[in-house]
C-alpha beads as a LAMMPS data file, in Angstrom:
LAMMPS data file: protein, C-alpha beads

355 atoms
354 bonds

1 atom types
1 bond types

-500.0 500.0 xlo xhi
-500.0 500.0 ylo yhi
-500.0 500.0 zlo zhi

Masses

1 110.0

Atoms # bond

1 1 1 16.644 -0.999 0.959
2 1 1 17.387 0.967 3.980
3 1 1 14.712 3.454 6.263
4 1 1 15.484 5.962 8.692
5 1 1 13.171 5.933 11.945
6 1 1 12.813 9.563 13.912
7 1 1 10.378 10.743 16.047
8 1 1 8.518 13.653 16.814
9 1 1 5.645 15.220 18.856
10 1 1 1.989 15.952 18.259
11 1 1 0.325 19.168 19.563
12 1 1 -1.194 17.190 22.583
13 1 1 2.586 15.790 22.814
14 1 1 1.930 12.410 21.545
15 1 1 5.146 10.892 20.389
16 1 1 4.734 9.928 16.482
17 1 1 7.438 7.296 14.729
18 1 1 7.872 8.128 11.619
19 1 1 10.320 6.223 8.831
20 1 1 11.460 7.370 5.695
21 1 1 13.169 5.353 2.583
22 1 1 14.186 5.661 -0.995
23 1 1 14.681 8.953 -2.981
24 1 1 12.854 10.987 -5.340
25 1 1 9.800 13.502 -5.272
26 1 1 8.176 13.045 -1.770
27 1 1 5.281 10.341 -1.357
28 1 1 3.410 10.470 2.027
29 1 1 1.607 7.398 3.538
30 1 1 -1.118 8.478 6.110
31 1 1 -1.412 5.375 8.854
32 1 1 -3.771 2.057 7.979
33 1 1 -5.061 0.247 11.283
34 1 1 -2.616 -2.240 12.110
35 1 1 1.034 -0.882 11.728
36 1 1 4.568 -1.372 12.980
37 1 1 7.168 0.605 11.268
38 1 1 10.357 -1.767 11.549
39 1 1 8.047 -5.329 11.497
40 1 1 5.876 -4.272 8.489
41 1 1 9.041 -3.146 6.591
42 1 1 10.552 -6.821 6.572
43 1 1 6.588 -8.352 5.880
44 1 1 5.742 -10.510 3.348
45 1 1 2.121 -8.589 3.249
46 1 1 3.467 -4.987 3.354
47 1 1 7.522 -5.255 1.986
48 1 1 6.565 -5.100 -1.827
49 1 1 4.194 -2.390 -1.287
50 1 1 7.253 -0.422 0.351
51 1 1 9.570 -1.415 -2.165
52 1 1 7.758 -0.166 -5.080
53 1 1 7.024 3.404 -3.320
54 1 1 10.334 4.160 -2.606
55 1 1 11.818 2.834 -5.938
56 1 1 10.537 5.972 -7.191
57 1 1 9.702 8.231 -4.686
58 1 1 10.981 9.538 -0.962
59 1 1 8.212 7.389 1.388
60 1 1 6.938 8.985 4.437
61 1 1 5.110 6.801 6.657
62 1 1 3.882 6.823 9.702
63 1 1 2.412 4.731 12.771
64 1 1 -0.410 6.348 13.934
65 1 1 -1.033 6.916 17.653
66 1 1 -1.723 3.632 19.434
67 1 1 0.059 1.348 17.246
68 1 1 3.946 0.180 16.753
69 1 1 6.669 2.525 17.739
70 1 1 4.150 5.697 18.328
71 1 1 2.818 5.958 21.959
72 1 1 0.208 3.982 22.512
73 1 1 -1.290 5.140 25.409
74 1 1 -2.931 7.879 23.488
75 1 1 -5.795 9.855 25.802
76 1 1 -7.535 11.280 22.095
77 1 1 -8.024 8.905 19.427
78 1 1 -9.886 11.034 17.526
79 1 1 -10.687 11.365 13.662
80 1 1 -9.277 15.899 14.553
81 1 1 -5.909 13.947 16.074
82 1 1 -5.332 11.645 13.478
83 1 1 -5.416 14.773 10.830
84 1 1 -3.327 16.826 12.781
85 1 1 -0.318 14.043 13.590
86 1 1 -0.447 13.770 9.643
87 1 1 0.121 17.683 9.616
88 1 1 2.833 16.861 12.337
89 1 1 4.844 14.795 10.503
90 1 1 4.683 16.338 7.107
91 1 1 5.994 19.599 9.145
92 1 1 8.726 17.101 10.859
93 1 1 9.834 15.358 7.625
94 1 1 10.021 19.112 6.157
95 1 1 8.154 18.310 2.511
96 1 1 6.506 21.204 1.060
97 1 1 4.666 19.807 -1.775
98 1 1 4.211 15.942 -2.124
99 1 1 1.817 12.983 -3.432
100 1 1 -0.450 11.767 -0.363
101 1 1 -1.171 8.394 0.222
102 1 1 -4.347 7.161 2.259
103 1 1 -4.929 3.310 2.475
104 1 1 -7.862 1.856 4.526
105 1 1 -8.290 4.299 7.420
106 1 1 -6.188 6.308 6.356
107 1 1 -8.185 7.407 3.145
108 1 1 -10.835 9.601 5.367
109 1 1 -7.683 11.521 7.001
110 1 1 -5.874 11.873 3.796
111 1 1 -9.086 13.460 2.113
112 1 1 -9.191 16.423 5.191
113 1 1 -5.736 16.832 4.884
114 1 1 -6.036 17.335 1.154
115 1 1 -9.159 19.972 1.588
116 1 1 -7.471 21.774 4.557
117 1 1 -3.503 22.157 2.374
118 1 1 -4.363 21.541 -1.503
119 1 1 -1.311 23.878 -2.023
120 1 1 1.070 21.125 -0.570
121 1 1 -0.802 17.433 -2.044
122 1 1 0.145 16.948 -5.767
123 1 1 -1.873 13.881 -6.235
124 1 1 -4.393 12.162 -3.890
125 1 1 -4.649 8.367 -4.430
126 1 1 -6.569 6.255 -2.273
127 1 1 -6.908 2.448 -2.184
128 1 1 -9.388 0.169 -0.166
129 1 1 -10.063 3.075 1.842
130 1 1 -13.650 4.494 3.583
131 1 1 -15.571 7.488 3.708
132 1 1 -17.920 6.470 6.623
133 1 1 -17.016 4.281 9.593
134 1 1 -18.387 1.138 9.917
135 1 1 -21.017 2.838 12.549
136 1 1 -22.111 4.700 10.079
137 1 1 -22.485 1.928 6.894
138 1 1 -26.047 0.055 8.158
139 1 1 -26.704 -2.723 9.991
140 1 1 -24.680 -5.356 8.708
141 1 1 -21.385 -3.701 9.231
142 1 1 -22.366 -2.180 12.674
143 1 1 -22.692 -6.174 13.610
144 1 1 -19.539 -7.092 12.180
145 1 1 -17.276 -4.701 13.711
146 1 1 -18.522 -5.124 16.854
147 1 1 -18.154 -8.569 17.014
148 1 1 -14.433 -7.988 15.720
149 1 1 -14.062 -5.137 19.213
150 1 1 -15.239 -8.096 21.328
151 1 1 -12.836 -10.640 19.899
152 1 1 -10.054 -8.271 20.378
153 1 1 -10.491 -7.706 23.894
154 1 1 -10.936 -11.441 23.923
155 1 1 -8.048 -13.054 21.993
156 1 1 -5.757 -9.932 20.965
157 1 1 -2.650 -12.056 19.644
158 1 1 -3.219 -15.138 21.489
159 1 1 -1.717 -18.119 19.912
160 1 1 -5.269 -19.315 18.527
161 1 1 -5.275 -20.808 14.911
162 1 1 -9.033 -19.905 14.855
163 1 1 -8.815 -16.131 16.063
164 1 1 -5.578 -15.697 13.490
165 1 1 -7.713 -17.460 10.985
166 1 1 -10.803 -15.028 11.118
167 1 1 -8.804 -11.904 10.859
168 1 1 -6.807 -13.142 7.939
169 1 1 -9.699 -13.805 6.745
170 1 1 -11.343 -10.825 6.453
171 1 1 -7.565 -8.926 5.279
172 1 1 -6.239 -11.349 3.338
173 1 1 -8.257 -14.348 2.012
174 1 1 -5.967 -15.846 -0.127
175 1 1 -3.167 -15.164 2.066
176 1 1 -0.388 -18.207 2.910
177 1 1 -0.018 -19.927 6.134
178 1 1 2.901 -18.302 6.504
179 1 1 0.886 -14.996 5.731
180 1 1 -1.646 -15.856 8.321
181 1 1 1.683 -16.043 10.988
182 1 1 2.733 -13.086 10.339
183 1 1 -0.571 -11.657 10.666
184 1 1 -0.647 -12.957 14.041
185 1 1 2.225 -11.923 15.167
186 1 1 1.197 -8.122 13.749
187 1 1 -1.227 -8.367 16.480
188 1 1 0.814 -9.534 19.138
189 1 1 3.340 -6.861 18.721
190 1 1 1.425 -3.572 17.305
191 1 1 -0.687 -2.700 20.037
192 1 1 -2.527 -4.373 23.554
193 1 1 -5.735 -5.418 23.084
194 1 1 -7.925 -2.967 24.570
195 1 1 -6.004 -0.451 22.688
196 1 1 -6.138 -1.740 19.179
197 1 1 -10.549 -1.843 19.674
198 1 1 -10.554 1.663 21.039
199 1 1 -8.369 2.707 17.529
200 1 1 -11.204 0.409 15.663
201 1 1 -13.659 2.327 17.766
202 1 1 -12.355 5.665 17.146
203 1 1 -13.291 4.966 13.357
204 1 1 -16.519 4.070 13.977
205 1 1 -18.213 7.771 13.419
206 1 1 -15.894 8.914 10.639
207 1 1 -17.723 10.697 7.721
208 1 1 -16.539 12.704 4.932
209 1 1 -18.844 12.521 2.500
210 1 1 -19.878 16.058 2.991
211 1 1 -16.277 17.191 2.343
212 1 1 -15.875 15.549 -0.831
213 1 1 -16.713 18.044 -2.707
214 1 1 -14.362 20.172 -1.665
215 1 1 -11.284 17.990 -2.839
216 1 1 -9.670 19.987 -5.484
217 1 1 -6.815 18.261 -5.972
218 1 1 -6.238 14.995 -8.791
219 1 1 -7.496 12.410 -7.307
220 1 1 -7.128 8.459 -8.134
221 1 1 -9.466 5.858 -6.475
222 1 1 -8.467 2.045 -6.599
223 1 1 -10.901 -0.475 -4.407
224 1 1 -10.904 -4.350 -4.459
225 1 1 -13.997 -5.683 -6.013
226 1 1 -14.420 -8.196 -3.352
227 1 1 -12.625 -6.865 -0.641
228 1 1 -14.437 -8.364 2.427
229 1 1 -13.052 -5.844 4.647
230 1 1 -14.011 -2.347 2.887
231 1 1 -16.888 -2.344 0.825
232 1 1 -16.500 -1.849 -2.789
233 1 1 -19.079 1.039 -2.379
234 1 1 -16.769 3.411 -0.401
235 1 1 -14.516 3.378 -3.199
236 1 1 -17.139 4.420 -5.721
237 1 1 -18.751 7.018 -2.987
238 1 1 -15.120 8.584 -3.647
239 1 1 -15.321 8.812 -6.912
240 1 1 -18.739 9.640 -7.286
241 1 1 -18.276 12.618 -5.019
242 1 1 -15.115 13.883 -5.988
243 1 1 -14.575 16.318 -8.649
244 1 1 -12.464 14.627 -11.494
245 1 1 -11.919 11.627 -9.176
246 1 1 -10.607 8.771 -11.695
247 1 1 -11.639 5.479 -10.338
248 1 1 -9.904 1.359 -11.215
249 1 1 -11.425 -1.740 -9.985
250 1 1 -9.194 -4.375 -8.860
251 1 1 -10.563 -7.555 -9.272
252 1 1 -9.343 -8.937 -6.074
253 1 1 -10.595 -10.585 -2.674
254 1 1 -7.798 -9.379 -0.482
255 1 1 -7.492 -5.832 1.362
256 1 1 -4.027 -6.250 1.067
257 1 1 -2.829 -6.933 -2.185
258 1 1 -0.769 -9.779 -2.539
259 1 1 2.789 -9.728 -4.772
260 1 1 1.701 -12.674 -6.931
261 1 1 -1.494 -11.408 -7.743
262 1 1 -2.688 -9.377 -10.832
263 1 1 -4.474 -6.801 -9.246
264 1 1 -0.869 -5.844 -7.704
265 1 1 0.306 -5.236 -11.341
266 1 1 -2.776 -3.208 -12.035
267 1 1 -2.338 -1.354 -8.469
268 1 1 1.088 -0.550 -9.773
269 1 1 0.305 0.658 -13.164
270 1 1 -2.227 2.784 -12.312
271 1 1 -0.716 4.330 -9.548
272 1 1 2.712 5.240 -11.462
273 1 1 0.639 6.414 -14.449
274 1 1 -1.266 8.709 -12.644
275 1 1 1.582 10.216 -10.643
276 1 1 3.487 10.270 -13.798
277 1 1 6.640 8.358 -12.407
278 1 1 7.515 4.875 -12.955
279 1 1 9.595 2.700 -10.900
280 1 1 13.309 3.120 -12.642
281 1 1 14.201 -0.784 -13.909
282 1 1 17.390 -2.311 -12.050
283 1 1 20.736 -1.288 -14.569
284 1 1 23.009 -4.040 -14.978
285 1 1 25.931 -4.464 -12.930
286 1 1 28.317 -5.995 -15.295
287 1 1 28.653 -3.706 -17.649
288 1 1 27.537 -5.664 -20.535
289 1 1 26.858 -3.911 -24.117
290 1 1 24.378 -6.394 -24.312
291 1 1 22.048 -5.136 -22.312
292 1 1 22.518 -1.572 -23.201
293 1 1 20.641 -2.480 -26.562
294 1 1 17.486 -3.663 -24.219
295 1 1 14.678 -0.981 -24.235
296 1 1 13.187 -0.225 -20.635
297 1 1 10.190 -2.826 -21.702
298 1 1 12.783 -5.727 -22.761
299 1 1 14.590 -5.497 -19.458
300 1 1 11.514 -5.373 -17.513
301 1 1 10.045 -8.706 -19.532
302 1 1 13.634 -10.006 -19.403
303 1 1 13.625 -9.461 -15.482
304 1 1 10.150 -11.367 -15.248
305 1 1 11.566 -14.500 -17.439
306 1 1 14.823 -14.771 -15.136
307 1 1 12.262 -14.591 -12.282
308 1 1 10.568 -18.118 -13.707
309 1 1 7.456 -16.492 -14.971
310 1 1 5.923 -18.022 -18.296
311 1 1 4.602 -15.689 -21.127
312 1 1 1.065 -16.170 -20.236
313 1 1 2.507 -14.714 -16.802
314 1 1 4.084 -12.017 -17.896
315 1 1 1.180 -10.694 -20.121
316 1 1 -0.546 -10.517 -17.672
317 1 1 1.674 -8.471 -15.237
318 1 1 2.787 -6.467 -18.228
319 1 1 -1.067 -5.789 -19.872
320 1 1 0.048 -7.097 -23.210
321 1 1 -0.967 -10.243 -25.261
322 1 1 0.948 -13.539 -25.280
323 1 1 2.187 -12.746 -28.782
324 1 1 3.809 -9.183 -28.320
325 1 1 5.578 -10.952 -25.604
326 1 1 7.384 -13.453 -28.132
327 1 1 8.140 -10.840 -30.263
328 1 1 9.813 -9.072 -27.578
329 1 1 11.269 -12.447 -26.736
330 1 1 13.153 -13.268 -29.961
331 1 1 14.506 -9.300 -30.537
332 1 1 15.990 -10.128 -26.789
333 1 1 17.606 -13.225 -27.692
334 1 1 18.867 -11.320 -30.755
335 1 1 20.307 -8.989 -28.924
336 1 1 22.012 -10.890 -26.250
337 1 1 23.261 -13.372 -29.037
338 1 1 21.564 -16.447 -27.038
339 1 1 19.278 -19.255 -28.435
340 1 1 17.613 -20.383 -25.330
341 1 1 15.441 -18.977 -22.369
342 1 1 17.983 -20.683 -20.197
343 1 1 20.489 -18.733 -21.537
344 1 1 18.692 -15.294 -21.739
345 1 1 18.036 -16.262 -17.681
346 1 1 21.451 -17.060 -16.703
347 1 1 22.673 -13.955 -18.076
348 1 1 19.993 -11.418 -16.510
349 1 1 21.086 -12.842 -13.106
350 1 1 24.689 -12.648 -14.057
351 1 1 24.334 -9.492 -14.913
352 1 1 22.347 -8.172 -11.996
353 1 1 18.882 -7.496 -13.730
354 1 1 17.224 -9.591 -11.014
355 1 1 18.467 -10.429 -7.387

Bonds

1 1 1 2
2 1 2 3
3 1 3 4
4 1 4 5
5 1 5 6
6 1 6 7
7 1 7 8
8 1 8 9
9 1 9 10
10 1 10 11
11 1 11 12
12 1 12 13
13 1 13 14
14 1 14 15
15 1 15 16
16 1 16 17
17 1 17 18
18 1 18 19
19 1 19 20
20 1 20 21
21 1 21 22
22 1 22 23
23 1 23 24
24 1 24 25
25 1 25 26
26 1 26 27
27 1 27 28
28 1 28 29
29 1 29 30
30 1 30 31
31 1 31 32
32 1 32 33
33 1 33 34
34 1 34 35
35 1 35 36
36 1 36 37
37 1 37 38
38 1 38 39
39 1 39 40
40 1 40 41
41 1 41 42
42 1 42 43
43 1 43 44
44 1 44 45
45 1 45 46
46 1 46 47
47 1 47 48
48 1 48 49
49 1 49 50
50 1 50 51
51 1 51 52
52 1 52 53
53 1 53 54
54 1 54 55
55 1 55 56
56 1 56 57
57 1 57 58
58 1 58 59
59 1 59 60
60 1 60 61
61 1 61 62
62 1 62 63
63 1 63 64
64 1 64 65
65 1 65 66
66 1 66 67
67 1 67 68
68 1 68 69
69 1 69 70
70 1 70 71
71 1 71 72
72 1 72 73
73 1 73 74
74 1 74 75
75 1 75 76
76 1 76 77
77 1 77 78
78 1 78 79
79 1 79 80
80 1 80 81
81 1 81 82
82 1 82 83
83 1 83 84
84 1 84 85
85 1 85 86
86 1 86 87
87 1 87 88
88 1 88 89
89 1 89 90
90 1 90 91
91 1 91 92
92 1 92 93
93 1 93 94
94 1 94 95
95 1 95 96
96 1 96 97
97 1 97 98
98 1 98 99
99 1 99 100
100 1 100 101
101 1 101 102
102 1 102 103
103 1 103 104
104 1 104 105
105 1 105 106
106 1 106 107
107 1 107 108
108 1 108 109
109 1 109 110
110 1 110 111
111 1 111 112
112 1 112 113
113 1 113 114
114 1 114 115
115 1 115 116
116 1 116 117
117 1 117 118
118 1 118 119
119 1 119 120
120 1 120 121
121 1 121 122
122 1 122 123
123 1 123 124
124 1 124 125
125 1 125 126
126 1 126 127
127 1 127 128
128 1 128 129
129 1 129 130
130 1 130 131
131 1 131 132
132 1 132 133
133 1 133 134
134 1 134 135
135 1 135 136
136 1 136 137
137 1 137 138
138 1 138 139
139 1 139 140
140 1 140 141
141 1 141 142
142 1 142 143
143 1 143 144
144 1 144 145
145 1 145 146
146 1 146 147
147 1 147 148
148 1 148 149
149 1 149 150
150 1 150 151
151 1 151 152
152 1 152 153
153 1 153 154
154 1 154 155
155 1 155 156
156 1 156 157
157 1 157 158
158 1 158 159
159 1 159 160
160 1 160 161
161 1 161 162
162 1 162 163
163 1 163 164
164 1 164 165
165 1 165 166
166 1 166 167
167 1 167 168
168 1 168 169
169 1 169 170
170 1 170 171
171 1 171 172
172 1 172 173
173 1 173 174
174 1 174 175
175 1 175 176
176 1 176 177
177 1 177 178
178 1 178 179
179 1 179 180
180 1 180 181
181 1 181 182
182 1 182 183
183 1 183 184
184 1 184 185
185 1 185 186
186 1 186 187
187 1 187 188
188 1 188 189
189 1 189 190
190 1 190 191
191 1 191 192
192 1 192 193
193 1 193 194
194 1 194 195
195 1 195 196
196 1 196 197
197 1 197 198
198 1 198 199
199 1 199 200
200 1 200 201
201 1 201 202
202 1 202 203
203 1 203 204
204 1 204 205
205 1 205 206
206 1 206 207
207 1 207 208
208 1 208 209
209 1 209 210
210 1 210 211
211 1 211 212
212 1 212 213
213 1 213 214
214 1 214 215
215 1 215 216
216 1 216 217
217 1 217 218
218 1 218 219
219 1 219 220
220 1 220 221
221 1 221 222
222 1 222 223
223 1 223 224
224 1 224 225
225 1 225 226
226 1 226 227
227 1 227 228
228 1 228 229
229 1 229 230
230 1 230 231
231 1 231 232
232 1 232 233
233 1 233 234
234 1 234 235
235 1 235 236
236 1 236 237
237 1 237 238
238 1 238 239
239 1 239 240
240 1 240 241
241 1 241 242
242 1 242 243
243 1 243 244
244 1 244 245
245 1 245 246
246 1 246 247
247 1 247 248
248 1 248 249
249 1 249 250
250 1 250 251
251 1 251 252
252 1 252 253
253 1 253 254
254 1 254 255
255 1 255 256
256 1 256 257
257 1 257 258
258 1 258 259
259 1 259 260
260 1 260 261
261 1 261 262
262 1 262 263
263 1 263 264
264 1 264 265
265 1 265 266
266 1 266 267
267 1 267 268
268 1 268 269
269 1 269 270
270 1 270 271
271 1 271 272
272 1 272 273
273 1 273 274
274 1 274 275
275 1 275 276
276 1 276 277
277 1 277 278
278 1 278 279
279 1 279 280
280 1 280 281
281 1 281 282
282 1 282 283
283 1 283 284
284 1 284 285
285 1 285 286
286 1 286 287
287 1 287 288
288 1 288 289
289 1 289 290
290 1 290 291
291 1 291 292
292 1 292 293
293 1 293 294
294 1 294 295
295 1 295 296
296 1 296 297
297 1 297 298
298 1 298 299
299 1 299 300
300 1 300 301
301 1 301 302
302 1 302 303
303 1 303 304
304 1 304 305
305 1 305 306
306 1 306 307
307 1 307 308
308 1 308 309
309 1 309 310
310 1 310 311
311 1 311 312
312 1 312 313
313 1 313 314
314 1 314 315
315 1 315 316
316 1 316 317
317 1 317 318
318 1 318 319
319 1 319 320
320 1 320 321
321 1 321 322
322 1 322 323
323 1 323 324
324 1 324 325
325 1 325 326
326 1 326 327
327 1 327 328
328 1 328 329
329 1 329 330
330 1 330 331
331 1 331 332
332 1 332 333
333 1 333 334
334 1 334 335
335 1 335 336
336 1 336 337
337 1 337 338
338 1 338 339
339 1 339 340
340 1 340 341
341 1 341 342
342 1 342 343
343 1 343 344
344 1 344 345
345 1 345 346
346 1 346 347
347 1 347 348
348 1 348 349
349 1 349 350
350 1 350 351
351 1 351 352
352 1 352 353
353 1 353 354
354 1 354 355
């Protein structure tokens, strides 16, 4: 899949990268701490969550000031700047009505940006993200995060199992080594140290709980049980105070969903059922009658089998039982005129259902 980097300017003339991919009604990210438009695109923590936006939808994203390709020596970090470079670069990107996206720190902006121009947000869905700052969430957290602003200064991307450890940690528990790498290397490359704690810093005093009441727009709410990064409770302070405000536990430890994990499958789910488009499944490239007699469900638990998942697997992902997927099993087989999961497999990836 293929994204378009441009640029444009804030009102204090802060240069903003922006990126756009796939096609489709538009979908607008606000910015997360931690971002790099071209390294997070190729990520094995961020590419599936990119991939399944813009299989549906036109994805807007953005680094926010201080981080990847945006300027990062930034004289207002702000929670007022941060809202208006997300009303910069819907204006650049020229969307007039669209779904808005806020993840993490990026929830609080997407909320104001929702109150201030409910005429332009279809849907608001936000996912691990925070209605206070961590200055403003007692004790505990004010000890944690400032901690975390003293390691920064401290060991900012320094080649230091330990230090790339503890923040993969507290993102990603059950992430890889090879996840915890890349982590690393996010720091090294998305902003200098004293930068990246005066953007945690900048969060600190953040509160919209006030303005929640004042959301008019749908709203969805998803939050990680056991997300050790954003409390579980500033997901259900969204949905508590918002009007309307639907609200799905994942039952997760990680801030950044994983591919392999359920909770991405619920994330998923949830997210194209409430903005009431699904993800198109992949058509097959050989032309093959065969799989012209597949419904949209058969091709999408045909796709997970050529993919090596078992049944129990694919219930799972799919949220039905073990039994409903033999029976969709053996009316596949029928219809592809094979007698063998090994068959049924070799012909999917023949036939371009899976890459």
């Amino acid at each position: 899949m293929h994204q378009a980097i441009r640029f444009t300017r804030s009102a204090d003339e802060v240069r903003l990268a922006y990126a756009e991919s796939g096609t489709g009604p538009p979908l607008v990210k606000a910015p997360n701490w931690l971002s790099h438009l071209e390294f997070d695109w190729r990520s094995p923590l961020w590419r599936h969550w990119f991939e399944f936006f813009a299989g549906a939808h036109r994805l807007i994203r953005f680094d926010a000031r201080g981080c990847g390709l945006s300027d990062w020596h930034a004289a207002d970090l702000s929670f007022a700047a941060q809202v208006a470079d997300l009303e910069a670069v819907v204006d650049a990107a020229q969307v007039d009505r669209f779904d808005l996206l806020g993840i993490s720190q990026g929830g609080a902006v997407a909320v104001e940006y929702a109150i201030r121009h409910p005429e332009r947000v279809s849907h608001l869905v936000l996912y691990g993200a925070f209605a206070r700052g961590w200055n403003r969430r007692g004790e505990q957290s004010i000890r944690q995060f400032r901690a975390l602003n003293d390691l920064m200064r401290i060991g900012w991307g320094q080649e230091n199992p330990a230090f790339r450890k503890l923040f993969a940690t507290i993102f990603v528990p059950e992430a890889s080594v090879a996840q915890e790498s890349w982590f690393s290397d996010l720091m090294r490359i998305t902003s200098p140290p004293d930068i990246a704690a005066l953007v945690l810093e900048a969060s600190a005093d953040v509160d919209v709980t006030e303005r929640l009441s004042a959301v008019t727009v749908p709203t969805l709410v998803m939050h990680s049980r056991d997300d050790a990064c954003i409390p579980y409770t500033e997901g259900r302070t969204f949905a508590t105070a918002i009007p309307g405000a639907q609200f799905v536990t994942l039952e997760s430890r990680n801030h950044i969903l994983l591919e392999s994990e359920p909770a991405w499958a619920r994330f998923r789910a949830a997210f194209s059922e409430f903005v009431g488009r699904e993800v198109p499944q992949a058509e097959p490239e050989s032309g093959s009658t065969a799989f012209s007699q597949l419904t949209a469900r058969e091709r999408d638990i045909l796709s997970h089998v050529a993919r090596g998942l078992s049944n129990a697997e694919i219930a799972e992902r799919v949220f039905i039982s073990e039994k409903t997927v033999r029976n969709h099993l053996t009316s596949i087989f029928s219809k592809l005129d094979v007698d063998s999961r090994a068959r049924a497999i070799v012909l999917a990836r023949e036939g371009g259902l899976v890459r």
